[in-house]
Structures are given as C-alpha cells and as structure tokens.
C-alpha positions as CSV (number, residue, x, y, z in Angstrom):
1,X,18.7,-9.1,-33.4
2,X,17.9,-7.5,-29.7
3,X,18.1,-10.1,-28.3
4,X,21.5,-11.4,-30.0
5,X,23.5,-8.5,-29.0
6,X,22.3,-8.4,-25.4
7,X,23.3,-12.0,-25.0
8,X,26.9,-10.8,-26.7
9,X,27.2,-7.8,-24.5
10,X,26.2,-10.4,-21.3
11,X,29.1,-12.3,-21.7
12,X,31.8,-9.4,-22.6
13,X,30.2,-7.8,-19.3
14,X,30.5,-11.0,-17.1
15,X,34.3,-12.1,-18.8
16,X,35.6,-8.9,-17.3
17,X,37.7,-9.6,-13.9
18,X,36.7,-8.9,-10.3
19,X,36.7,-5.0,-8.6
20,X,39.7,-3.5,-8.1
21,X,39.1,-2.8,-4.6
22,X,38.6,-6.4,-2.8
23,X,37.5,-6.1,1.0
24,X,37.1,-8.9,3.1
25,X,33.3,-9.3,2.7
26,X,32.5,-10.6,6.6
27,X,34.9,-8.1,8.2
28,X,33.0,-5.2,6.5
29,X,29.7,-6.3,8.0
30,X,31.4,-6.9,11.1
31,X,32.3,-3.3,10.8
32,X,29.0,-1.7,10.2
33,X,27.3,-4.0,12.8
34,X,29.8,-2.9,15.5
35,X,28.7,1.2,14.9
36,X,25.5,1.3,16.8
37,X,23.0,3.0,14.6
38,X,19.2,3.2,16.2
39,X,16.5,5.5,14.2
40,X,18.0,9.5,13.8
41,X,21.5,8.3,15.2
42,X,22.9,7.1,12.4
43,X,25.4,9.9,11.3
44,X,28.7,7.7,12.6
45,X,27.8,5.1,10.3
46,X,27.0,6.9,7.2
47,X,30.4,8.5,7.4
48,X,32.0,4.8,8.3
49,X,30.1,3.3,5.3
50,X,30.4,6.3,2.9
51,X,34.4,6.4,3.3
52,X,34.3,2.2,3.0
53,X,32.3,2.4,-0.7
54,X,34.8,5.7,-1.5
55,X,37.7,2.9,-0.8
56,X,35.7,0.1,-3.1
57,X,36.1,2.6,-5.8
58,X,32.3,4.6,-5.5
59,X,31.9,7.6,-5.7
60,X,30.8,8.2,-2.0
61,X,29.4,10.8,-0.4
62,X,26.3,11.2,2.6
63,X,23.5,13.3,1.2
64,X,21.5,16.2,2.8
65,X,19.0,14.1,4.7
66,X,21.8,11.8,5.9
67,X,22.1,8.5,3.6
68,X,25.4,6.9,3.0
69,X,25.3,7.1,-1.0
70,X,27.5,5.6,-3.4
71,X,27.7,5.7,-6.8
72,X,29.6,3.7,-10.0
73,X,28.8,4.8,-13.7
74,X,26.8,7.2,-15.1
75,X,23.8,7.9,-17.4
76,X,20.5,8.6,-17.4
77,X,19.2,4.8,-16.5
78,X,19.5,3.6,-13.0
79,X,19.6,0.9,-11.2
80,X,18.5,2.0,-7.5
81,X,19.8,-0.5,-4.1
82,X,18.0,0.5,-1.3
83,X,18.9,-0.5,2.1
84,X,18.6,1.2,5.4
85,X,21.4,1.7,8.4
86,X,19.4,2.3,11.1
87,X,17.9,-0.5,13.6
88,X,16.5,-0.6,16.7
89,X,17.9,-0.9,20.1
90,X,19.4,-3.5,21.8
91,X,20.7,-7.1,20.3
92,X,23.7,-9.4,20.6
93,X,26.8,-8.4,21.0
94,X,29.2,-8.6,17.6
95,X,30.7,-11.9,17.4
96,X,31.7,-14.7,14.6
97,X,30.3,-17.5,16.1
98,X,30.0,-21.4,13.8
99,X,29.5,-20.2,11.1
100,X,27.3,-17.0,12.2
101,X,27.6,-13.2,12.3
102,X,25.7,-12.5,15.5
103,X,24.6,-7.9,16.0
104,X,21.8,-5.9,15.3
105,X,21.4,-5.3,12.5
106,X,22.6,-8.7,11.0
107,X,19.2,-9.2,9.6
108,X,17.8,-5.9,9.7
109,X,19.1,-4.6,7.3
110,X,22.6,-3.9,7.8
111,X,23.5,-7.7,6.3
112,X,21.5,-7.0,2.9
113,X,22.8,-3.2,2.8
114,X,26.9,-4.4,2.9
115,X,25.6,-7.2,0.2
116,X,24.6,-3.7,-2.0
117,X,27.8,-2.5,-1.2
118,X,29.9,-5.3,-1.9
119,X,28.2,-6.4,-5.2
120,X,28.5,-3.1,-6.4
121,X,31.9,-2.5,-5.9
122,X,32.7,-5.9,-7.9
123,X,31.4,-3.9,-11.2
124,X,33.3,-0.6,-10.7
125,X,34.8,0.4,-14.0
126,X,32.6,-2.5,-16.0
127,X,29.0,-0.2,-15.4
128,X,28.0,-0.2,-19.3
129,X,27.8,3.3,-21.0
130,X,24.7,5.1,-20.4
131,X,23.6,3.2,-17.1
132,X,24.2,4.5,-13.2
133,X,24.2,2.3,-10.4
134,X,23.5,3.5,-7.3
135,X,23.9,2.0,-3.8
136,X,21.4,3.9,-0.7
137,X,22.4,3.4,3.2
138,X,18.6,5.2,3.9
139,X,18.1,6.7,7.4
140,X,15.1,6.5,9.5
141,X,13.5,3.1,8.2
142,X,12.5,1.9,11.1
143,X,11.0,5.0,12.3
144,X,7.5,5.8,11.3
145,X,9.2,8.7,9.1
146,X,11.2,6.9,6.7
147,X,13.1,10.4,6.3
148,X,16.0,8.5,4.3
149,X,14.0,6.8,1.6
150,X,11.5,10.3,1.4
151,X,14.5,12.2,0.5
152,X,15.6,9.5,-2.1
153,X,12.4,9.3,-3.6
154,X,12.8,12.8,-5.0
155,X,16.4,12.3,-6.3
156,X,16.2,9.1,-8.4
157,X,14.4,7.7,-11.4
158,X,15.5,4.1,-11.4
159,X,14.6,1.8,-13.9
160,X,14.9,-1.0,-11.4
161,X,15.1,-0.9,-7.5
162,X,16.2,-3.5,-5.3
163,X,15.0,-3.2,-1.3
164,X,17.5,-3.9,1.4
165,X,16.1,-6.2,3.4
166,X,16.2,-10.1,4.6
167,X,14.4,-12.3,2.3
168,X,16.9,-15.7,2.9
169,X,19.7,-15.5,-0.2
170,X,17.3,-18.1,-2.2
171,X,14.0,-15.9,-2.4
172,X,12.9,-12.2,-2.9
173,X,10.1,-10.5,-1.3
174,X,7.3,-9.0,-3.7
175,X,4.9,-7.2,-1.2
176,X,5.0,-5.3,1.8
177,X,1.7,-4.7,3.7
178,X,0.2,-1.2,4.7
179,X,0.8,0.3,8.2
180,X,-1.4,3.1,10.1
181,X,-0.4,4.5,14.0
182,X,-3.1,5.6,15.9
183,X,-2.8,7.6,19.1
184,X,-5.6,7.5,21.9
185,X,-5.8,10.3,24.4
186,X,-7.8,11.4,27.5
187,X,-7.6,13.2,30.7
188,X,-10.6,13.6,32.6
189,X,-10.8,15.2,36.2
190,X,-8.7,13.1,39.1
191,X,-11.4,10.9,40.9
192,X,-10.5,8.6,44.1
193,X,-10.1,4.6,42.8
194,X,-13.0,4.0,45.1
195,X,-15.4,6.3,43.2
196,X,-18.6,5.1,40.8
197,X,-16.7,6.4,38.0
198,X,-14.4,4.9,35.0
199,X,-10.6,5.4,35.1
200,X,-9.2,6.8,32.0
201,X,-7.2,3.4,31.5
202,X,-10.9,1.9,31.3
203,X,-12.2,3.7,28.7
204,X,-8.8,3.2,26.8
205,X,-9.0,-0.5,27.3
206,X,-13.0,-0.5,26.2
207,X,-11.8,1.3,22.8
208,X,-9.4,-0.8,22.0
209,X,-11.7,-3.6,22.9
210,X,-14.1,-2.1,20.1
211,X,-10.8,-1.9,17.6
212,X,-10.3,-5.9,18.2
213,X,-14.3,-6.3,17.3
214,X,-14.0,-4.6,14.4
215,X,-10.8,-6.4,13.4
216,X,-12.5,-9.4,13.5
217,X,-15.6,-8.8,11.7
218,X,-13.3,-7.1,9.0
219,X,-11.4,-10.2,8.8
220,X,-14.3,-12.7,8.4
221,X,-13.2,-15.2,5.9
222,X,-10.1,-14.3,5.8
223,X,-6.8,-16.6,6.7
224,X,-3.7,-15.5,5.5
225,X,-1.9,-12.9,7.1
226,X,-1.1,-11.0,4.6
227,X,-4.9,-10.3,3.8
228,X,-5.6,-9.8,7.6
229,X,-5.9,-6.3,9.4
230,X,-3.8,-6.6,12.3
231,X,-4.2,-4.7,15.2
232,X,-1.7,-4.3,18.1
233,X,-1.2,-2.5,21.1
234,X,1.8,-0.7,21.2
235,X,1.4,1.4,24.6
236,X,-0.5,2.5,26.9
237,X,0.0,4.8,30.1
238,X,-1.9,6.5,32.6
239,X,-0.2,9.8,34.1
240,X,-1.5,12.6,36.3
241,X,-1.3,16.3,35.2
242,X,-2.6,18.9,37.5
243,X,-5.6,17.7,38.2
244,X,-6.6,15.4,35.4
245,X,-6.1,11.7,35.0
246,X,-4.6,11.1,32.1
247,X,-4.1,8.0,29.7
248,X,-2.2,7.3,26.1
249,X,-2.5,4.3,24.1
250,X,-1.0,3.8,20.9
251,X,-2.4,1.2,18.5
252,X,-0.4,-0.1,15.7
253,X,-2.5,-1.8,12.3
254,X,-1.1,-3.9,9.4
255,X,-3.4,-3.5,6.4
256,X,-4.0,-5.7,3.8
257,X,-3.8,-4.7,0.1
258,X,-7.8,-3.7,0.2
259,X,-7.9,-1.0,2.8
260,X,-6.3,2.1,2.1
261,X,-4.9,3.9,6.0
262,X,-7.1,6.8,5.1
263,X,-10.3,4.3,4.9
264,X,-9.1,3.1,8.0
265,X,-8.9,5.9,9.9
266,X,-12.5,6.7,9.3
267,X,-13.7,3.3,10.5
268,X,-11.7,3.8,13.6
269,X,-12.8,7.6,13.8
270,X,-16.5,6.2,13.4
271,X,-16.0,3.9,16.7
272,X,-17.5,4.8,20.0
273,X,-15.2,6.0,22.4
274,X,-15.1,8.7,25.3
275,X,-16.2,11.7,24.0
276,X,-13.4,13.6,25.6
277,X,-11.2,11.3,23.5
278,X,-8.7,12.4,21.0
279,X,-7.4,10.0,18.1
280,X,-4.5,11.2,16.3
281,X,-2.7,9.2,13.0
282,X,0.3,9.1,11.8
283,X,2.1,6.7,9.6
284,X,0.1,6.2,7.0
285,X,1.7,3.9,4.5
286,X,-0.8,1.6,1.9
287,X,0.4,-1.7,1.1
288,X,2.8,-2.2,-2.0
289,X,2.8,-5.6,-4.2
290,X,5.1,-5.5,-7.2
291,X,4.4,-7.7,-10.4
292,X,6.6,-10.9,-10.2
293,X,6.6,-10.8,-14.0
294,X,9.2,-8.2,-14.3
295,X,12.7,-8.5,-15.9
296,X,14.2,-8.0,-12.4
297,X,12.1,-10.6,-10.9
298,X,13.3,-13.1,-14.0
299,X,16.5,-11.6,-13.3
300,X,16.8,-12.8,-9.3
301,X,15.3,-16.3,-10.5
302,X,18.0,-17.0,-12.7
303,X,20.6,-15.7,-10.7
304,X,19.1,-18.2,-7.3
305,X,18.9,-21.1,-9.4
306,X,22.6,-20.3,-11.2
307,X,24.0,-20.5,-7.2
308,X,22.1,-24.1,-6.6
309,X,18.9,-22.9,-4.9
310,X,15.1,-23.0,-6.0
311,X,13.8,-19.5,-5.8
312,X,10.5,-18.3,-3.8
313,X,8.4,-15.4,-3.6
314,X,7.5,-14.0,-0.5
315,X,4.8,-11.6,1.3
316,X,5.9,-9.6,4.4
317,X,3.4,-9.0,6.6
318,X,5.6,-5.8,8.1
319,X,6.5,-2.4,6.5
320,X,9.6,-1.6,4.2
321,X,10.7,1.2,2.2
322,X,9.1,-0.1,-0.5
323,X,5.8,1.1,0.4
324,X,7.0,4.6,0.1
325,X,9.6,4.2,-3.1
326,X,7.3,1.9,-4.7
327,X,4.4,4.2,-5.8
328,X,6.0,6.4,-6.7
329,X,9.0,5.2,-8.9
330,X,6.6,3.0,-10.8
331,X,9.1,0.9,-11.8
332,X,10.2,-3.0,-11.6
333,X,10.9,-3.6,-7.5
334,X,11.6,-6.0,-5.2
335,X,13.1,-6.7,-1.7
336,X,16.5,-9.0,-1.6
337,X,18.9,-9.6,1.4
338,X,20.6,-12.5,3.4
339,X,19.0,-13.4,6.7
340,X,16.4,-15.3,8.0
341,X,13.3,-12.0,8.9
342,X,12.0,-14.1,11.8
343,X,15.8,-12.7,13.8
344,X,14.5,-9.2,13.1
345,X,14.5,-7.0,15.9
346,X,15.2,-10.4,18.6
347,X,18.4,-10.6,21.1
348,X,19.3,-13.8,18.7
349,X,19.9,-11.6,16.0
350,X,22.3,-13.4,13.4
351,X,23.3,-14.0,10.0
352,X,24.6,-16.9,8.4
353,X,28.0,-16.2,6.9
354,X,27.5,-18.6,3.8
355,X,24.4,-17.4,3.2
356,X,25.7,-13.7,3.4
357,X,28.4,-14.5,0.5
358,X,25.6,-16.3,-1.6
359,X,23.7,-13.2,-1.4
360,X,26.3,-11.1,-2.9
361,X,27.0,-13.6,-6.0
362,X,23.2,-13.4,-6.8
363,X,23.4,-9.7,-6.8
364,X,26.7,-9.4,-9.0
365,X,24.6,-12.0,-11.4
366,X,20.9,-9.7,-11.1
367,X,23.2,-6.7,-11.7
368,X,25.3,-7.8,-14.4
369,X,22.5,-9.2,-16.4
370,X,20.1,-5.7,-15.7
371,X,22.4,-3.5,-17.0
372,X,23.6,-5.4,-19.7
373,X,20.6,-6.1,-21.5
374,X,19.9,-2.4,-21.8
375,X,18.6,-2.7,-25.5
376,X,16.3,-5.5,-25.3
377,X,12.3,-4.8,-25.4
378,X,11.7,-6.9,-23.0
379,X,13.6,-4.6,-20.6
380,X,14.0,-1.0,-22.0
381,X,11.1,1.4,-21.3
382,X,9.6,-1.0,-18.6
383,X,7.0,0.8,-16.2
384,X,4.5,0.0,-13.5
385,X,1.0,0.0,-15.3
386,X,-1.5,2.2,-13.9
C-alpha cells in the first residue's frame, strides 16, 4: 500500500507545470562565472546569487558565515544541495564558444551550483507538505578551511544531500579521498655556500625524500589511485631572517580510505629530519565513501538512464565538502554536477552547454522522485549505519 500511494503522489508531483520564475538557464551561469569569486572573496557573488534564487521564487538570503542560501518548502525533512562559489584564481575569460561555456568556475563548481539553483526553482510551490529543500552556495571550499560547509554542517539535518561538484551529467561521484597539509620549517645560523655544511633547502629536500620512501613502501601492492597515499610538494622557499637561513616546504597527502590524517601525522612525525625542524598540520580531512545502495543513489540512476545515458559511479581522488558534511550528517550522499573534473582548476576551463541542461533535468527527476516518495520504507527513516 506504501508503495501504491508513493507511485500516485509521483505522478500528481511530476503532472504539475514548470516554475513560475523561468531564467534563461546558460545566461545565469554566464552570470555567476563572470563575478570573480577566489577562496574568502566571495561576498559579491553570494549577494548576486542570493537576489537571483529570491527572483526564482526561494526564499534567499546569505547566512552568517557567508553562503548564498535558498530555500522552497518547509518541514522537518530536508533535502540538502551543496555546492560551493568560490574557485581559485586565474582561468579563461567568459565566453559562449561551439557549444561551450568557457570561465572559472565552469567546472568547479559554479556549473553544478546554478544546476541546484535552477532545478530547484522548477519545483517552487510543488515542495510536498512536510519536506524543505534547500539550495547551499558554501564559501571557502577550496580553502583548507571549508568555512562554508562547517557552518552548514551545524544548521541542517538532511535526509539526503547532494554535493556540488563535476561528475559528467551521466554519473555521480560516491567517494572522496582524505587530505592532510603538512608544513616543514627550519632556520639554522647563515653559513657561506662554500662552507662544509648543509643548506636549509637540503635538509628540506632530504625529508621530503624520506616522505616519498615511505609513500612507497606504504603503497606496496597497491594500484588504484584511490587506494594510494599521494604525496606532493606544494612549496618550498628558502628566506633569510636576521641571521638565520631559513626554509618552508609545504607537503600536500591524499589518503586512502585506510589511513586516518591523525595516523598519518604520526608516521610523518616519526621520520628523521633536522632536529631543529618543525612540522606543523593542518587540514585534516579522512576520506568519505557513501553506500551506492541508497534511495538517492537509485534515485540518480533512474533519473541518467530516463535522459538516454548509462549511469557510472565514480571515485575522486581530490577533496570535497563531502568529507566534512558526510560524517557527520550520516545520511544518503552523493556528489552530482555537469563538467568534465579533468578542466578543474586548468586555463581550458569549460562546460559543455548540453551537458549543463541535461544535468538540471536529472536533478528536477532525483528531486521530484525524493521528495515524493516521503512514505515509503524504503526511504523514510534512512541513516548511515554505524
């Protein structure tokens, strides 16, 4: 009998008409790629995008630690679509060319973040009693403080959460891995090139040298990258300050799903290095897989093959805010968005315009079906085991 009535309330949900408030879907991401928004400067645009959902028919607003929030129904159940606004520097300059939306941020993550916005808006007035949909333009994702999605993390309870990022329109990203920043430091007493001694770059160098080394060992057997630790080098820099050579280095890890930051930062902790040397960590985010079993995932799979395509699952090997959402909420999640993630972050940054409009038809479909089936067991009461 559950099931009977969800399928009748489906199809008085999906008979009703589109949202009152139509916007020209390209020209609105054309809009929020042409407000330059890096990490911590992304005020301009939450106002831009907060007014643009108020005009959709949201109920808009920009919250204390700065997100563009937008909001259509209300109740106690939620269904949570978080994206982020900020990017990082640089990237092509706005421009509709063949087909393509070229700007940073096409990818990552503004593209997937107007797709929330604009699937969203096409159900104002139709949310179903008792549910709350609500639409996140986080802050600070691509800084190692994830400040927007924090302060979210406190506000919501979602039963479902969808992650703002590029996954391609036909497949949804289930897994995120870990990330840990380490910063090396030393100064030692200034010392003529030509001396017996070791520069401070040296002993930098040697140490990460011995982070490589145990990289490797760690990774014996190991092939795919998502079960790899992967070190980088981020920086390094030698400067002079009073009369001490001095030298930074910052290292940047992707963990697997087995090693938890704070167990790596003891290994690293444990390695020889200068004993004058200082290592001090920061962004310490464990790696987050959700269950591909859940209604939402089902959801997304229907919803790709009803648009013609054959649906994937995917393993990033990079950070989202679904590491930080993700334990915590506990509940179905997943990462959806138009764009191809190999652009991210590159001066070729683009978005392919069909691809941005299929996007938002899966999304009305996922959303439609969620909110509608609010009585069924295989959906109500759902939570993250464990």
């Amino acid at each position: 009998m559950d099931v009977i009535r969800c399928c009748v309330r489906l199809s008085v949900v999906a008979s009703v008409g589109p949202f009152l408030n139509p916007m020209d879907p390209i020209a609105f991401l054309e809009e929020l790629l042409s407000i330059p928004s890096v990490s911590t400067q992304e005020a301009a645009l939450a106002a831009r995008l907060a007014r643009r959902m108020a005009e959709m028919g949201l109920a808009a607003r920009v919250d204390e630690a700065g997100n563009a929030v937008g909001v259509a129904g209300a109740g106690p159940r939620q269904v949570v679509l978080l994206g982020h606004m900020d990017t990082v520097p640089g990237g092509p300059a706005v421009a509709r060319r063949h087909g393509r939306l070229y700007g940073r941020g096409a990818v990552d993550a503004k593209g997937p973040l107007a797709a929330f916005a604009l699937a969203a808006a096409r159900l104002v007035g139709m949310v179903p009693e008792g549910w709350q949909l609500v639409v996140i333009g986080a802050v600070e994702e691509e800084a190692a403080t994830s400040k927007g999605a924090r302060h979210a993390a406190g506000g919501y309870a979602p039963d479902f959460c969808i992650i703002g990022e590029p996954s391609s329109w036909d497949a949804v990203t289930l897994g995120y891995k870990g990330r840990l920043l380490c910063e090396f430091r030393l100064a030692q007493p200034m010392a003529h090139t030509a001396g017996p001694g070791q520069a401070v770059a040296e002993f930098a160098v040697a140490f990460w040298n011995r982070v490589v080394a145990y990289a490797e060992r760690r990774n014996t057997g190991r092939e795919g990258a998502f079960d790899r630790l992967l070190p980088s080098l981020r920086q390094i820099n030698t400067t002079v300050e009073g009369n001490s050579d001095c030298v930074g280095a910052v290292l940047g890890f992707r963990l697997p799903p087995d090693l938890a930051p704070a167990e790596l930062e003891s290994d690293l902790s444990a390695l020889p290095r200068h004993p004058a040397a200082t290592l001090t960590f920061r962004g310490h985010e464990p790696t987050y897989v959700a269950d591909r079993s859940t209604p939402l995932a089902r959801a997304f799979l229907r919803a790709i093959r009803a648009n013609g395509g054959r649906p994937r699952f995917k393993l990033k090997t990079g950070t989202s805010d679904m590491n930080v959402v993700g334990p915590i909420w506990r509940c179905p999640i997943l990462a959806y968005g138009p764009g191809d993630s190999t652009l991210d972050h590159t001066p070729n940054e683009h978005v392919e315009v069909d691809e941005f409009l299929r996007a938002i038809d899966v999304l009305e479909i996922v959303l439609r079906e969620l909110m509608a089936v609010a009585g069924c067991s295989s959906v109500a009461g759902w939570k993250v085991a464990g």
